[in-house]
Backbone and ligand atoms as CSV (ligand in chain L), in Angstrom:
chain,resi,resn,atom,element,x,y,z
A,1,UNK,N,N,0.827,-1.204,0.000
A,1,UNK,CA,C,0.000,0.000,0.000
A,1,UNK,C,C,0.865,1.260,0.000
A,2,UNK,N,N,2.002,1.249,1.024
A,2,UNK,CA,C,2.559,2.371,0.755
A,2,UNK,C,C,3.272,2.689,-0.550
A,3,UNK,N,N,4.233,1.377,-1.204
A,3,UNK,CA,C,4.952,2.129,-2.561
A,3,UNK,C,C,4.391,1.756,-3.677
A,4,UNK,N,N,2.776,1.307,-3.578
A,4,UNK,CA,C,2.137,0.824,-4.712
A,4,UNK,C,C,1.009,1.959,-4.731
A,5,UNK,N,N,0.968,3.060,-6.043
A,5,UNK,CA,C,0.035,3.712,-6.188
A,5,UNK,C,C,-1.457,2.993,-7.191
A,6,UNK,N,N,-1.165,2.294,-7.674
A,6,UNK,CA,C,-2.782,1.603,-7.871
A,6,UNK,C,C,-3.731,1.082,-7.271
A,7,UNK,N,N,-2.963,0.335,-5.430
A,7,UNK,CA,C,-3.271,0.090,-4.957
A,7,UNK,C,C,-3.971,1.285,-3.715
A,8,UNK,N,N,-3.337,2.155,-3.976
A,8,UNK,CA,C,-3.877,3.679,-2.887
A,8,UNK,C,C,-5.268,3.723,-3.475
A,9,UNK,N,N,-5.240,4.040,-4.726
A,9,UNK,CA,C,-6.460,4.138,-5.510
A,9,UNK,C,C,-7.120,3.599,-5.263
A,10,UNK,N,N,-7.063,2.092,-5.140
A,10,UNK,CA,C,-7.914,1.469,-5.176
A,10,UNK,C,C,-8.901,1.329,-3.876
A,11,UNK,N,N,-7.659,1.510,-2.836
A,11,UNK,CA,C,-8.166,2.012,-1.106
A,11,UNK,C,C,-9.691,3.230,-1.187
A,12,UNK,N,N,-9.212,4.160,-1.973
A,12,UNK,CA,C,-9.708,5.075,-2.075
A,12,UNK,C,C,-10.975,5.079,-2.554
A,13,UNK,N,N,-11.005,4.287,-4.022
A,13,UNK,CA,C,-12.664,3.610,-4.758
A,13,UNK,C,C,-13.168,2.737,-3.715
A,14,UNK,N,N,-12.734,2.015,-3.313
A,14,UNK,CA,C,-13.071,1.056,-2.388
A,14,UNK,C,C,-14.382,1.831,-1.072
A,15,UNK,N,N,-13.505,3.157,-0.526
A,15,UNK,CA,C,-14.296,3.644,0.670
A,15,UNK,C,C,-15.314,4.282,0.059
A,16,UNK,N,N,-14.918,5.125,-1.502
A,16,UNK,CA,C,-16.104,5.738,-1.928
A,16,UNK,C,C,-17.397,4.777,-2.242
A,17,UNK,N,N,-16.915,3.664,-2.628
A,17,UNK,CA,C,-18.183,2.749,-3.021
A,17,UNK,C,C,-18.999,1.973,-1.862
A,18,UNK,N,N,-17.919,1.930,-0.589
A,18,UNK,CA,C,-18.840,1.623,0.293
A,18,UNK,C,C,-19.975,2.694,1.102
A,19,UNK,N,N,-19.270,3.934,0.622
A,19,UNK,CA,C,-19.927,4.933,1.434
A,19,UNK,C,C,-21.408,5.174,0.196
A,20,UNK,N,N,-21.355,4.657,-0.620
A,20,UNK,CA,C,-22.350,4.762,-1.646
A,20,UNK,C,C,-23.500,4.078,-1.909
A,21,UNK,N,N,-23.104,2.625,-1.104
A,21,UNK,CA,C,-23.590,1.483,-0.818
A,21,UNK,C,C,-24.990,1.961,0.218
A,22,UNK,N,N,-24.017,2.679,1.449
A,22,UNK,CA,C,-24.709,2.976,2.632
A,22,UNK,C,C,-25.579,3.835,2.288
A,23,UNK,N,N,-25.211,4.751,1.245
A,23,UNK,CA,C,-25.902,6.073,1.144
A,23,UNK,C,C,-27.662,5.339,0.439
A,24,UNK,N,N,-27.319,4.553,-0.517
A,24,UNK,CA,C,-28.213,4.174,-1.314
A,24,UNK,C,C,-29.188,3.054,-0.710
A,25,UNK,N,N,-28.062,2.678,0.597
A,25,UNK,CA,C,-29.344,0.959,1.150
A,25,UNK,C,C,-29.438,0.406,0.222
A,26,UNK,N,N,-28.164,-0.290,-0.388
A,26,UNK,CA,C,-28.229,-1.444,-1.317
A,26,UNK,C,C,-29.094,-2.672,-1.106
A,27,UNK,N,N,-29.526,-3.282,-1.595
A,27,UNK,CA,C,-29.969,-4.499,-0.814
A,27,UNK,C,C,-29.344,-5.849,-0.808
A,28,UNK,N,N,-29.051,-6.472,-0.145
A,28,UNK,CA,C,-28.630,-7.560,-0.154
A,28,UNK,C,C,-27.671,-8.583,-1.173
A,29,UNK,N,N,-28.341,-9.102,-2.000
A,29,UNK,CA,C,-27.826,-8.799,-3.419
A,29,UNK,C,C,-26.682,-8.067,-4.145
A,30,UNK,N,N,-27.207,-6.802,-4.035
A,30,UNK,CA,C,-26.379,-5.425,-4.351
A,30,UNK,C,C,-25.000,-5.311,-3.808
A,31,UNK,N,N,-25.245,-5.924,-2.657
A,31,UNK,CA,C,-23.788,-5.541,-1.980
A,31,UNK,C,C,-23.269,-6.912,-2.242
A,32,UNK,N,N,-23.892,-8.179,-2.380
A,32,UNK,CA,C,-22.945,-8.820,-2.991
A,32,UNK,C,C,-22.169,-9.061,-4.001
A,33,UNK,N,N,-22.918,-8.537,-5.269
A,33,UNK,CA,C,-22.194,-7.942,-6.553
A,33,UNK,C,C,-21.320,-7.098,-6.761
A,34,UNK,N,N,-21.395,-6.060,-5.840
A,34,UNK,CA,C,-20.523,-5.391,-5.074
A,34,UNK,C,C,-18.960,-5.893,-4.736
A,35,UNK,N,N,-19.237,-6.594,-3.703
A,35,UNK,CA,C,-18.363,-7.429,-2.596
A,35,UNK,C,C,-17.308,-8.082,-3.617
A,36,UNK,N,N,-17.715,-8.718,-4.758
A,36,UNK,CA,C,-17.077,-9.888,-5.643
A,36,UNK,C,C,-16.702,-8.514,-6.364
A,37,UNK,N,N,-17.070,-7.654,-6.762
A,37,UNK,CA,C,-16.549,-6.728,-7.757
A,37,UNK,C,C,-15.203,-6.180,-7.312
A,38,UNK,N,N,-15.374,-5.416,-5.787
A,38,UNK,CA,C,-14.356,-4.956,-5.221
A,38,UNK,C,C,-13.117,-6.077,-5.182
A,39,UNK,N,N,-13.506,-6.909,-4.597
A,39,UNK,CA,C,-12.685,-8.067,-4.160
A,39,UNK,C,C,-11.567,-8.760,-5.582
A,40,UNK,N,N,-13.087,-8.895,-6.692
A,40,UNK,CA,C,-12.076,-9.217,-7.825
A,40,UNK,C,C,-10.506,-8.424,-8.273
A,41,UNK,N,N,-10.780,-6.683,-8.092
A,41,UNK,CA,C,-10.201,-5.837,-8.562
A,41,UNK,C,C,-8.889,-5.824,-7.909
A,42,UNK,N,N,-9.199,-6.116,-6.789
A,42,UNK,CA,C,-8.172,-6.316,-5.426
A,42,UNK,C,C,-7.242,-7.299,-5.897
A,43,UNK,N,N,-7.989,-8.366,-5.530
A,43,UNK,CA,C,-6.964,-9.428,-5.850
A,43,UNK,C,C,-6.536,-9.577,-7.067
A,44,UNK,N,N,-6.774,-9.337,-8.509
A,44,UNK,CA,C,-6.244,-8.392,-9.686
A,44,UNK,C,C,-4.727,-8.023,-9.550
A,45,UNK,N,N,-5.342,-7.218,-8.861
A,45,UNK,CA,C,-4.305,-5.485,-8.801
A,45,UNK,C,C,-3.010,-6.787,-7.546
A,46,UNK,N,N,-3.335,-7.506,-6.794
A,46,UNK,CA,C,-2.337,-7.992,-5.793
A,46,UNK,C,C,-1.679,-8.418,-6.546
A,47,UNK,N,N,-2.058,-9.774,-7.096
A,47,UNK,CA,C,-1.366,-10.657,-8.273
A,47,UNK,C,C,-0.518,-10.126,-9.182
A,48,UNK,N,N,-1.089,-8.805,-9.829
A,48,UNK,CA,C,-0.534,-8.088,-11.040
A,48,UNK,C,C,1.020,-7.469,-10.128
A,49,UNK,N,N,0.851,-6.882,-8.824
A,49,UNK,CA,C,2.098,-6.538,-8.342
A,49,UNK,C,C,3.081,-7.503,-7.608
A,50,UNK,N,N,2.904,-8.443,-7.324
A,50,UNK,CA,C,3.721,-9.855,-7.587
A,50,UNK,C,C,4.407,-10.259,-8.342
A,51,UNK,N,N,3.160,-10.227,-9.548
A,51,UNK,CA,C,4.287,-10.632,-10.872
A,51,UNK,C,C,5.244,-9.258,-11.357
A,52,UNK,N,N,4.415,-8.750,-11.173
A,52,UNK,CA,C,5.660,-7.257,-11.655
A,52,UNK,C,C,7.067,-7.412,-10.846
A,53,UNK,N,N,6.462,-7.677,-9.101
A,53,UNK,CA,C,8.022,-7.867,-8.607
A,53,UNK,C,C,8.564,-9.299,-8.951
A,54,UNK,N,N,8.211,-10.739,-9.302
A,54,UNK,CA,C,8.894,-11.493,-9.588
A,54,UNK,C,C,9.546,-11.353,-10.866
A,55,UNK,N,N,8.981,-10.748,-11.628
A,55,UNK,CA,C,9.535,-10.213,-12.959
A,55,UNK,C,C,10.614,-9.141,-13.229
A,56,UNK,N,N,10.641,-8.248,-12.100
A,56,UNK,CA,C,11.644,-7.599,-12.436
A,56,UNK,C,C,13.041,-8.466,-11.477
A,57,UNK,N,N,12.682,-9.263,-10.463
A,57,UNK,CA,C,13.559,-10.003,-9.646
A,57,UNK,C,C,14.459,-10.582,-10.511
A,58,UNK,N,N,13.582,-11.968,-11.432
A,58,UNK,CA,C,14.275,-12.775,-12.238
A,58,UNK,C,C,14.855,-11.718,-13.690
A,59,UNK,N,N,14.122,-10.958,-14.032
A,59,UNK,CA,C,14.457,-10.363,-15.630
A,59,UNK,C,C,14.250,-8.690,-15.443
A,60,UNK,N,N,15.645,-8.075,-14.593
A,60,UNK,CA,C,16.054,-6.878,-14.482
A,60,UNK,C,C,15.762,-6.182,-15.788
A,61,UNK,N,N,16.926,-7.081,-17.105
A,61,UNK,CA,C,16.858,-6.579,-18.285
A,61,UNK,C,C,16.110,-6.893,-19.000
A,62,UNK,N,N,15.723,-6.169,-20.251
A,62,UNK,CA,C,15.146,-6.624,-21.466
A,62,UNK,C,C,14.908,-7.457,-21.419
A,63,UNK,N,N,13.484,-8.182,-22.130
A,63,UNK,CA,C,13.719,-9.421,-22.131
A,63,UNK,C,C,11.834,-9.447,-22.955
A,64,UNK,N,N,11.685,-10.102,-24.281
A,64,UNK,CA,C,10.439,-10.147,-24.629
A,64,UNK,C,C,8.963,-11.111,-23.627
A,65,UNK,N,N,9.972,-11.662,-22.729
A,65,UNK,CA,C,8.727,-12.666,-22.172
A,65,UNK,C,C,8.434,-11.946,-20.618
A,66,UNK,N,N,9.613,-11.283,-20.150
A,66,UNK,CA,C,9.181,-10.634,-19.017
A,66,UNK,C,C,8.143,-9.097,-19.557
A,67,UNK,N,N,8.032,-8.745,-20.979
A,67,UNK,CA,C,7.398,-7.430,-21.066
A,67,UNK,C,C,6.022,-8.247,-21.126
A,68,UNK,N,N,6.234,-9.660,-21.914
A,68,UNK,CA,C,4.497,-9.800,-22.113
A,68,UNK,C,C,4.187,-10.274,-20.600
A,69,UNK,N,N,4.669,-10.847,-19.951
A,69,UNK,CA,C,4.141,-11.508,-18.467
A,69,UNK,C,C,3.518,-10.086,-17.743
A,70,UNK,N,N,3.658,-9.294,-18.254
A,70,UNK,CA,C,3.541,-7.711,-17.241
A,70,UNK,C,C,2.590,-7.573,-17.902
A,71,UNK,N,N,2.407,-7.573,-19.594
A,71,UNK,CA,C,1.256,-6.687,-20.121
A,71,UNK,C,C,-0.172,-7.868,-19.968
A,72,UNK,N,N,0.272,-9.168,-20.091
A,72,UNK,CA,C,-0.426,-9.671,-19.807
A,72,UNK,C,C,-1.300,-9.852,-18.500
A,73,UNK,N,N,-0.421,-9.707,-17.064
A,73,UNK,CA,C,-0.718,-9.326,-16.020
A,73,UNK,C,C,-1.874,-7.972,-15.991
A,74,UNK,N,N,-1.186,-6.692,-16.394
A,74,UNK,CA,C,-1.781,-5.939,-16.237
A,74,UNK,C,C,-3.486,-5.859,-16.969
A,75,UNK,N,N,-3.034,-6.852,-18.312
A,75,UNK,CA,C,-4.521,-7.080,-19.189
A,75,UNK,C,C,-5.401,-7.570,-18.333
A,76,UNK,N,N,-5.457,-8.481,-17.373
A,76,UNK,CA,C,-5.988,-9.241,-16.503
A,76,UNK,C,C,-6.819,-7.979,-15.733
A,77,UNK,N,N,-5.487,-7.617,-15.194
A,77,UNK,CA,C,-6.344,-6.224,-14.201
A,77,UNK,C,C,-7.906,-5.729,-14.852
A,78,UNK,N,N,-7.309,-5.260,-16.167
A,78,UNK,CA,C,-8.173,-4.491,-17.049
A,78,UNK,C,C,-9.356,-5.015,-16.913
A,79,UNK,N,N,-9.383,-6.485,-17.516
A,79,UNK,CA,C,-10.561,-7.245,-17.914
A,79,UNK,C,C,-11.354,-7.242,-16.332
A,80,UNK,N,N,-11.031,-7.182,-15.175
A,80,UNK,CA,C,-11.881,-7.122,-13.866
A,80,UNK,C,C,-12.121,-5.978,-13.873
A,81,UNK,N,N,-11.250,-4.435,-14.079
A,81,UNK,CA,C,-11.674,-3.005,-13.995
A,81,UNK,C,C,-13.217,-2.964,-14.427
A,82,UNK,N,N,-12.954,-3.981,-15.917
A,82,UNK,CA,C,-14.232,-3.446,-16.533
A,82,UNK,C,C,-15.312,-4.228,-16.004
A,83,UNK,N,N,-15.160,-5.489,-15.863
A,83,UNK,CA,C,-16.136,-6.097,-15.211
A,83,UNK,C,C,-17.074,-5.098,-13.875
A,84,UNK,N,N,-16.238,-4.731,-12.768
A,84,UNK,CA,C,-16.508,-4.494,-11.923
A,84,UNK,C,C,-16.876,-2.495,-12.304
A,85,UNK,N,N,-16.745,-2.221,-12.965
A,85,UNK,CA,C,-17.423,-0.801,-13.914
A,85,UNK,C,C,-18.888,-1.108,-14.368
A,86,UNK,N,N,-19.132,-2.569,-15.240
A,86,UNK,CA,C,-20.142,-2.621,-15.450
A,86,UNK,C,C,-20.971,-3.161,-14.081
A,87,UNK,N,N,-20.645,-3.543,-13.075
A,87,UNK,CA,C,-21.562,-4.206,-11.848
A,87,UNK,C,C,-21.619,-2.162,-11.181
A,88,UNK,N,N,-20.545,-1.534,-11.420
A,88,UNK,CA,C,-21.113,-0.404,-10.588
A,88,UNK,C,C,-21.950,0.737,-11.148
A,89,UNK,N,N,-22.040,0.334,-12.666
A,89,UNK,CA,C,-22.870,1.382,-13.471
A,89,UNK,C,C,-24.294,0.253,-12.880
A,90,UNK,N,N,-24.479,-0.460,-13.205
A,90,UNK,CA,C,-26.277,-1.381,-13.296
A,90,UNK,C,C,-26.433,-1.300,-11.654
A,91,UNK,N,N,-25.296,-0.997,-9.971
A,91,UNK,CA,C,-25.848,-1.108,-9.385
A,91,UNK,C,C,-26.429,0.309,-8.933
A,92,UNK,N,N,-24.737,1.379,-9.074
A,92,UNK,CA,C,-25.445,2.650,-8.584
A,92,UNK,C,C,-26.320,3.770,-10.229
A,93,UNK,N,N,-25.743,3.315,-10.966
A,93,UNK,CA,C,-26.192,3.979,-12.537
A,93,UNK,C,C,-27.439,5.006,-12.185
A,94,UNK,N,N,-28.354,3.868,-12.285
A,94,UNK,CA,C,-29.873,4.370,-12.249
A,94,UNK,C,C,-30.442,5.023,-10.772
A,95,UNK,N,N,-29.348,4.606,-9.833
A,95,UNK,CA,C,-30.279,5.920,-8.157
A,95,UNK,C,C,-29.033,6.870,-8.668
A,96,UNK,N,N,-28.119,7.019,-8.739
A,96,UNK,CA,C,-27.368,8.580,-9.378
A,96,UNK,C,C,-28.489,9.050,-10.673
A,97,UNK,N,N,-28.952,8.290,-11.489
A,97,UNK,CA,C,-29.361,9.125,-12.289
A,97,UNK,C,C,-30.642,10.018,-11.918
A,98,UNK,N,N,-31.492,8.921,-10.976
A,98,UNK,CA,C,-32.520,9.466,-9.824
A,98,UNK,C,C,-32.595,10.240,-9.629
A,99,UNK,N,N,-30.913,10.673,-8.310
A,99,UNK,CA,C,-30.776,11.926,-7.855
A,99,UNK,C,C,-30.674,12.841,-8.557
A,100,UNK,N,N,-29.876,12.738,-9.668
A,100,UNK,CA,C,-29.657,14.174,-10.525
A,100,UNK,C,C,-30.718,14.522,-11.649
A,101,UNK,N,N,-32.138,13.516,-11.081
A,101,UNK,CA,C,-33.285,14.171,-12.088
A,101,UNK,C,C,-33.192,13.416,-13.798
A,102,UNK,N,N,-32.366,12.677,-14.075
A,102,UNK,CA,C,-31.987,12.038,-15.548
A,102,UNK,C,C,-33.416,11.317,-15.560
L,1,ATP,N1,N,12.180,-6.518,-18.206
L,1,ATP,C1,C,11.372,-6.096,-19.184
L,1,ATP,N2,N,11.541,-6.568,-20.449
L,1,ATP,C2,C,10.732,-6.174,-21.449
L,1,ATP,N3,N,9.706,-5.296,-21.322
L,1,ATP,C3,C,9.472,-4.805,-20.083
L,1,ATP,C4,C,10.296,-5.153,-18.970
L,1,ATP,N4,N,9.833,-4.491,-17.878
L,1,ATP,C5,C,8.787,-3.773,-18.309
L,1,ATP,N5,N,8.541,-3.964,-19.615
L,1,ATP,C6,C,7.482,-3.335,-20.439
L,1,ATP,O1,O,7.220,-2.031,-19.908
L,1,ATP,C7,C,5.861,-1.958,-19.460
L,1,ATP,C8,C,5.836,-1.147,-18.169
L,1,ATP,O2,O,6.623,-1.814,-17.196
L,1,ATP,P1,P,6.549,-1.479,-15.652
L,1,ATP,O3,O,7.518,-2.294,-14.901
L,1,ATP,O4,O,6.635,0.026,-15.486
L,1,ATP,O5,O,5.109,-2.005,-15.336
L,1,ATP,P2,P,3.848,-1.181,-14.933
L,1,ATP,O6,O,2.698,-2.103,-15.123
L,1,ATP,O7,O,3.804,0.140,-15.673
L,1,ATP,O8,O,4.186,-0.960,-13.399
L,1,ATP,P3,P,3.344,-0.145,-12.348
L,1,ATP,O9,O,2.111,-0.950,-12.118
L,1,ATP,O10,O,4.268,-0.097,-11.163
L,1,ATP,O11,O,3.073,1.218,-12.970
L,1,ATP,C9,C,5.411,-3.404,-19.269
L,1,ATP,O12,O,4.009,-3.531,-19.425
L,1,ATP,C10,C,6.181,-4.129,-20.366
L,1,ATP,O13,O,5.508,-3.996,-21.599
């Protein structure tokens, strides 16, 4: 947490979405789609900085299989970002759009 800034971020989405949760009285459900969303992103983002440090451990230099193990890593991330984007547009989407009258 301290020398990993994706992971601050992610601290950070994390409290806003729970405080959003509360605000809205998710129901049950909701917060479990939720729960797996956050959680996926997390453990994502852990894994992805693992391999980044076993990767730069074993392959300091150049090297074509340590760049794809990273981009591939990081693709991973991606593919949960979005997952867990689409669980937070369908859960909070429509009471934000509520509030702001849409
Ligand atoms: N040893 C290496 N050999 C070949 N390509 C590398 C190597 N290290 C990094 N790369 C390439 O540079 C990109 C960025 O590497 P870097 O180590 O900064 O990862 P990062 O995902 O940007 O890290 P962070 O999450 O800390 O920002 C990688 O996605 C990869 O394509």
């Amino acid at each position: 947490m301290r020398t990993e800034v994706h992971l601050q971020f992610h601290a950070v989405a994390t409290v806003v979405v729970l405080g959003l949760g509360w605000y809205f009285e998710l129901t049950r459900g909701e917060w479990a789609l939720v729960a797996l969303a956050v959680g996926l992103v997390w453990s994502l983002e852990l894994v992805n900085t693992a391999i980044e440090a076993v990767v730069n451990l074993v392959s300091p230099e150049y090297h074509p299989l340590a760049g794809r193990a990273k981009d591939v890593a990081a693709g991973a991330v991606l593919v949960g970002a979005v997952a867990a984007l689409a669980v937070g547009l369908l859960v909070f989407g429509p009471r934000i759009g509520a509030l702001l009258g849409w």
